[in-house]
C-alpha positions, -999 to +999 in steps of 0.1 A: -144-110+028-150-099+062-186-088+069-198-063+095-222-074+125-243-052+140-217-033+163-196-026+133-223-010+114-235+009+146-201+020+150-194+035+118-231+052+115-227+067+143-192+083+136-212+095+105-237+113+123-207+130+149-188+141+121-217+156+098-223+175+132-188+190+136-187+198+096-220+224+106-206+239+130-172+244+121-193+257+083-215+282+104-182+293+122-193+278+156-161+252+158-126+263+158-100+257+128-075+234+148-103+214+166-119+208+133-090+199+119-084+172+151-119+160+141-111+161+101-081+140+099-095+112+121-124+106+093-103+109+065-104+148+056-071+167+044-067+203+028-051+197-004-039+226-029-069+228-046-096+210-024-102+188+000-088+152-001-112+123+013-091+084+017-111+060+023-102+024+041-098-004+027-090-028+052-059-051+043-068-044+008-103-061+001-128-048-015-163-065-028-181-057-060-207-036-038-183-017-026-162-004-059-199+001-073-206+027-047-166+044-047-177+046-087-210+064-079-190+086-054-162+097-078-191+105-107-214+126-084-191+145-059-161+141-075-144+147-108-149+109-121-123+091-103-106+078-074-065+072-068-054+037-054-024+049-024+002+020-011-019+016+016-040+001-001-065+026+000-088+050-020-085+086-024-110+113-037-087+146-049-122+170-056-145+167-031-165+196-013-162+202+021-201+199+030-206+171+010-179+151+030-208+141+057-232+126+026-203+107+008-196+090+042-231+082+047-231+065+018-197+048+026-213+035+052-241+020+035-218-005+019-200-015+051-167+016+049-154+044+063-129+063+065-120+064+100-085+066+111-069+072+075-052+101+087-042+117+121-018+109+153-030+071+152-035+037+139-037+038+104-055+016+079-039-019+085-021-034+056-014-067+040-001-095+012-027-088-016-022-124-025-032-130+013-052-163+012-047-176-020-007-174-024+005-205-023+033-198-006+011-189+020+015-198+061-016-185+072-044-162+062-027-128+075-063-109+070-076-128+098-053-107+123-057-080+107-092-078+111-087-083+145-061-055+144-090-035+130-115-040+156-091-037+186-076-001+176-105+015+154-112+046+181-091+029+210-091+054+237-057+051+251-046+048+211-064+077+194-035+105+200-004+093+197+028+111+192+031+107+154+007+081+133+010+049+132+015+022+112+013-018+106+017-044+077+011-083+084+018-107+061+015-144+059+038-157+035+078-162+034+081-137+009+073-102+018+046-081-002+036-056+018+071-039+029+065-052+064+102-038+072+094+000+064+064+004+084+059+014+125+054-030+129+055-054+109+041-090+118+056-117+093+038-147+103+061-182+111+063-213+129+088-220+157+109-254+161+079-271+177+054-260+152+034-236+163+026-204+146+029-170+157+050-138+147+079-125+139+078-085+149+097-060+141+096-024+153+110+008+141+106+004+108+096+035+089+107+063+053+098+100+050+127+122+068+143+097+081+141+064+069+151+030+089+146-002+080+127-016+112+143-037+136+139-072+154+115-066+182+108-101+194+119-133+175+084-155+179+051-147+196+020-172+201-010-158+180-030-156+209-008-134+228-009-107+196-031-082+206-016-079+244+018-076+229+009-046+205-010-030+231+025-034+256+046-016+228+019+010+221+017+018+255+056+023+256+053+047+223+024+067+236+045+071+271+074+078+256+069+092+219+079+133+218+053+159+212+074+187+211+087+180+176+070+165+144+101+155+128+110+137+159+079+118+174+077+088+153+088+050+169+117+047+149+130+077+166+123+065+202+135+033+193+167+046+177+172+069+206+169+039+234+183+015+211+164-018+207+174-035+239+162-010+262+130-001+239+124-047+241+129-047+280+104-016+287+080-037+263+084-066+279+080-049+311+050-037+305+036-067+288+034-084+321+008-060+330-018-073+303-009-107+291-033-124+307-059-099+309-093-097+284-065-092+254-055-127+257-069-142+224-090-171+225-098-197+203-134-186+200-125-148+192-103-159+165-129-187+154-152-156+153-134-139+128-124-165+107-162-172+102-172-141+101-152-141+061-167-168+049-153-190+022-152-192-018-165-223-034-137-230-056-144-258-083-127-288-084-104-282-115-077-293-131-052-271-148-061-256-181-044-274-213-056-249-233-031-221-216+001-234-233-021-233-267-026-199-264+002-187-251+021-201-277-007-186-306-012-152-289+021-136-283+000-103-268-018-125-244+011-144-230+032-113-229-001-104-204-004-140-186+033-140-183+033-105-166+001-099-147-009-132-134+004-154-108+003-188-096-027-198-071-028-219-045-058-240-058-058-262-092-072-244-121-069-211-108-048-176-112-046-146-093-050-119-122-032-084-118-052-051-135-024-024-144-037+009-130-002+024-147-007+036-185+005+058-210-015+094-200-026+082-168-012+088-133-002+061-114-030+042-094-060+066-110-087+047-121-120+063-135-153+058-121-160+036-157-139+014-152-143+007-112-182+003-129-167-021-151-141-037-131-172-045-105-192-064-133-159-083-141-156-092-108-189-107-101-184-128-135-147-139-125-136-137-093-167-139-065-172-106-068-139-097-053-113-067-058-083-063-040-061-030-040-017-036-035+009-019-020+022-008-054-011+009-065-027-016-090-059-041-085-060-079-085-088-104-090-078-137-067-097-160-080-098-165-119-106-192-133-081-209-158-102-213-185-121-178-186-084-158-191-090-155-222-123-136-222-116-120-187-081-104-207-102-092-236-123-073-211-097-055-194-079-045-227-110-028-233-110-011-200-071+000-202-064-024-177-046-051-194-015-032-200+012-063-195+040-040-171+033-057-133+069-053-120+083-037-151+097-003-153+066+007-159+050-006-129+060+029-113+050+037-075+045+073-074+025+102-046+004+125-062+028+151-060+029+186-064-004+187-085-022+178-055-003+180-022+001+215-004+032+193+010+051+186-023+082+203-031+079+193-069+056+175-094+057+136-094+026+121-120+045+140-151+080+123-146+064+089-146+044+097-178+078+106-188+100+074-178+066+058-192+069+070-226+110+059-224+095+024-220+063+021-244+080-008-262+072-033-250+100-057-261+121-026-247+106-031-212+103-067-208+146-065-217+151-047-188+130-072-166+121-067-129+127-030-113+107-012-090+108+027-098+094+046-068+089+088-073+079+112-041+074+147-044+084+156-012+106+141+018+072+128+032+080+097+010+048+087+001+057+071-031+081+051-008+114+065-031+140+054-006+127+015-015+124+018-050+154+002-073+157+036-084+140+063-063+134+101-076+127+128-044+114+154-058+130+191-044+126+227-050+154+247-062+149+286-066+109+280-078+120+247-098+118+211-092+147+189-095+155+152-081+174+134-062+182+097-075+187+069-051+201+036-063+197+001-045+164+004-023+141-027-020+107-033-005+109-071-003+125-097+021+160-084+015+149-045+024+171-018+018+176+018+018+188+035-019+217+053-022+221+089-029+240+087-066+247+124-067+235+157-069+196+164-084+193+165-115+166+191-129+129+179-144+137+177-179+165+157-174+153+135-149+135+108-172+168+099-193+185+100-163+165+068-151+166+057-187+207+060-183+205+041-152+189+015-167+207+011-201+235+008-181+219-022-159+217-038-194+252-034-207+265-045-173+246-074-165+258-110-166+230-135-175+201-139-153+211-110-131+187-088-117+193-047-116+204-047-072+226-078-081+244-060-111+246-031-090+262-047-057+287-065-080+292-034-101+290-004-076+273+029-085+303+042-099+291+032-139+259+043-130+263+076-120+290+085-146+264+073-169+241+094-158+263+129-145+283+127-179+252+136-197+249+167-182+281+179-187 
């Protein structure tokens, strides 16, 4: 992974020492409330319902064994013994203390993090392809340029109060694992008709109040000309982006309002102005950073015979190697999926035991290496074939070897009204519910691949509109009810879910999705995933299915 020189680490001590600086004096009154809050959200600080909320970044994902150590330490001593994984790919802390804020970045920062930029009017943490380097479906390396995104806008002074935040996914591969489509740009590396690579961007994308599925900005750009580009179409956003209303100042609203040619030709436009100035990437620069993460040692080795032995043996462990591992781009080796989603446990929580744990696994299996994903679970990248076996047993007795990657159980969900002061209704109980539904696991694996996405509030964090089936949680007189959306997907074919009809209220909103689904399975022709039965079939089965129960 990528490791700090002597600037980064100067950088982020220093914000330390500005921001335990404002914390005194906005504690000993001598700082106003909105200044401090200015100051807050840029280093990561929200007011939650019952405390405040710390994320921390993890840049495109990547985390080393260091690292988790010292997130583990942090959740034990000024926490409440764990830490929530967001699809951002970051980490969250749901109990901290305001004063201690200022010491748990410190030691952040002893381990090369921060948590600049996680929050506030500007560019967010970066995201990208979890599998990034080792798919091997793989382009290029997308974590390069996003490191390079990282160092051009972390405190950019043009960049630092945008309109709305801001937000970017890169990803390397054909297929798309990071939901490039849905987020402020997304960079889908490519190669044109004479070889070269560069990038597909796409502008505009973006969920919460009003989702859009982001449009074609520019059909291929050299690499070099990357960071120029972004600055032109920031520059065009900051310029342009309204103020004057928060529901209104996002991208996709600008570029909605002067539809895509017009937004394109004042991009362009002001490209011209900084193409070839000191943004102009050089071979060097990127040389720089692609140095600058180092490289794994793989052995040279062949792939495992054992494997088809014990899958054929162990019916528990190939349920597991079927579900939570995935072809690697190097010979005798699997990337190795860690289910933070179990019975009794909200989504993407993981306790400061097992992130202890998980960090000794690491070192023994996969370089010392942890990655975090878009849908809130944990990979290792580099397992070897023949240590599954043991590396599985571990994890089962962690609770992390729960076979359900891209199952119904695999469920994408905010933290909801148990924690937000912006929820409208609870989220982390309706997934323990549609959980529960699906415990069996010859019950889930029947249903197959389907992504089930829950958000508490129109702010969309649990990404509902992209979700097979998406739940929005809403109030209603003091109670919480939901809204079911039908159709949505995250991947290369991105979509927006249908509304199927009105909410439905809490205790009905588990068998709802449990109706949805049995009728996927009764409607199905073989081999057909749940959005092809549903094109072919319309939503009319589907919602009598599920509106006929109520009445």
């Amino acid at each position: 992974m990528y490791a700090y020189n002597q600037v980064d680490q100067q950088l982020v001590d220093e914000r330390v020492a500005q921001f335990r600086d404002q914390t005194t004096r906005y504690l000993a009154g001598n700082l106003d409330e909105e200044v401090f809050k200015q100051l807050r959200l840029r280093n990561g600080l929200y007011v939650q319902r019952h405390a405040p909320m710390l994320r921390v970044a993890v840049p495109y994902g990547i985390l080393n064994s260091t690292q988790l150590r010292m997130l583990a330490n942090i959740a034990r001593i000024y926490d409440r013994g764990y830490a929530h994984v967001t699809t951002r790919q970051n980490f969250q802390f749901n109990w901290p203390d305001l004063e201690s804020v200022p010491d748990i970045l410190a030691e952040l920062a002893k381990v090369q993090m921060h948590a600049i930029q996680t929050s506030g009017n500007c560019i967010r943490n970066v995201t990208s392809d979890p599998l990034a380097g080792v798919a091997a479906d793989e382009l290029e390396d997308p974590r390069v340029w996003c490191e390079l995104l990282r160092q051009w806008s972390t405190l950019h002074p043009e960049f630092s109060y945008l309109p709305r935040k801001f937000k970017i996914a890169v990803t390397g591969s054909p297929q798309d694992r990071v939901a490039s489509q849905v987020h402020d740009i997304g960079l889908q590396m490519m190669q044109n008709e004479e070889g070269e690579t560069g990038f597909r961007i796409l502008v505009g994308g973006g969920l919460g109040r009003t989702p859009v599925v982001g449009k074609l900005l520019r059909a291929f750009l050299p690499r070099k000309d990357l960071l120029s580009y972004l600055d032109a179409i920031l520059r065009v956003y900051n310029l342009h982006g309204r103020r004057d209303n928060l529901y209104r100042a996002r991208i996709k609203i600008l570029v909605n309002q002067l539809g895509i040619d017009t937004f394109r030709e004042q991009v362009e436009a002001e490209w011209q102005h900084v193409r070839e100035g000191s943004l102009k990437l050089t071979d060097d620069r990127i040389d720089a950073i692609v140095n600058a993460f180092g490289t794994h040692h793989y052995e040279l080795l062949d792939e495992d015979p054992g494997i088809a032995g014990l899958i054929a043996s162990n019916p528990v462990f190939a349920s597991w190697y079927r579900q939570n591992t995935r072809l690697h781009k190097v010979s005798g080796y699997r990337i190795v999926f860690l289910s933070l989603k179990n019975h009794g446990q909200a989504p993407g929580d993981i306790s400061d035991t097992q992130m202890q744990q998980v960090a000794q696994l690491a070192d023994q299996y996969s370089f010392g290496e942890i990655r975090t994903t878009y849908s809130q679970n944990l990979i290792f990248a580099h397992v070897e074939q023949t240590q599954l076996l043991p590396l599985w047993q571990a994890l089962a007795r962690l609770g992390l070897a729960n076979p359900n990657i891209d199952t119904a159980n695999d469920i994408i969900c905010c933290p909801g009204f148990d924690f937000c002061t912006l929820a409208n209704a609870t989220s982390i109980d309706v997934a323990e519910d549609i959980t529960r539904r699906f415990e069996a696991l010859d019950r889930l694996f029947a249903v197959g691949d389907i992504k089930i996405n829950i958000s508490g509030c129109m702010n969309a964090c649990g990404h509902h509109h992209v979700g097979h089936i998406g739940l929005l949680g809403v109030d209603k007189s003091g109670e919480d009810w939901y809204q079911i959306t039908l159709g949505g997907s995250a991947g290369n074919d991105t979509a927006l879910g249908r509304i199927l009809g009105p909410a439905v209220a809490k205790q009905h909103a588990g068998r709802a999705v449990e109706a949805i689904i049995e009728t996927y399975i009764e409607l199905r022709e073989p081999d057909e995933t749940f959005l092809e039965t549903l094109r072919r079939a319309g939503p009319k089965p589907f919602k009598e299915r599920v509106y006929d129960h109520h009445n």
